[in-house]
N, C-alpha and C positions, 0 to 999 in steps of 0.2 A: 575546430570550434572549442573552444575552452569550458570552464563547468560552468563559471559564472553566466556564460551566453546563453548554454544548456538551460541553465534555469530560468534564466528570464524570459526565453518562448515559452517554456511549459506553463510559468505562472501566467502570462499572456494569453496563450490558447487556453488554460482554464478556466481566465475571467470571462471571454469569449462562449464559456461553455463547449468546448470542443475535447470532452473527455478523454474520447479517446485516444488524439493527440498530443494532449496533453502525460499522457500516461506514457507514450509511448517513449517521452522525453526524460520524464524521469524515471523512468528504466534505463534509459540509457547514462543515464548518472548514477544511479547505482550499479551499472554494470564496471563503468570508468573508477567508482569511488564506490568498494566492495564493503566499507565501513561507515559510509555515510547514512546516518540514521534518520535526518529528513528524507532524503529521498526515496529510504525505504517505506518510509510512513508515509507519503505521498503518494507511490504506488500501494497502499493496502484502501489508503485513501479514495483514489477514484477506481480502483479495481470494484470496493464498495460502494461508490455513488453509481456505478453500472451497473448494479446488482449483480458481482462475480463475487460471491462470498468465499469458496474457496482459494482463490488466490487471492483475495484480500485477507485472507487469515494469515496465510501463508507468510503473505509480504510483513503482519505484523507480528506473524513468531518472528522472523529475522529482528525487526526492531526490539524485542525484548532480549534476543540472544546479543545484539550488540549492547543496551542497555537495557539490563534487567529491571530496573528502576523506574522506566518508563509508564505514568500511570497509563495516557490514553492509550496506546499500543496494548498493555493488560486489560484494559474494560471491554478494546474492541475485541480482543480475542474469548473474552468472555461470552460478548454479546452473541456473535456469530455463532460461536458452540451451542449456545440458548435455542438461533435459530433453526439453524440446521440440525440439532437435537429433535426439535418439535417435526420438522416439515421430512428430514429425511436422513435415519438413523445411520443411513447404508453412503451415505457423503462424507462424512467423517472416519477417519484411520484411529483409533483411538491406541 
């Protein structure tokens, strides 16, 4: 299956609301395309509509390490550190 088909279930299953197969999809494209930066933001994306803050941080250090530039990818890693700052100091590697 190619990326483009890749991505068109995943956007399918998430309009669907099927998170987490959705995610699972586009990991699998970022796994395929080690530098594609939607897909990464995608997965930090619904890692965070799950409430998995850690790996949705995660997923969006990578989108900033591939584009530094990236504002929303810097806000969300702001946010999450905000969070997880508040709720649980020992969640964070600093």
């Amino acid at each position: 299956m190619n990326i483009e088909n890749i991505k068109l279930d995943a956007q399918k299953l998430e309009s669907e609301g099927d998170f987490r197969s959705a995610l699972a999809k586009y990991k699998e494209i970022a796994l395929l395309e080690k530098e594609n930066v939607e897909a990464h933001f995608k997965v930090g994306e619904l890692h965070h509509q799950l409430g998995e803050l850690p790996p949705a941080m995660s997923a969006y250090i990578r989108v900033t390490d591939l584009d530094p530039e990236h504002k929303k990818a810097k806000v969300k890693v702001e946010m999450i550190k905000m969070i997880l700052d508040y709720y649980n100091k020992d969640m964070i590697n600093p």
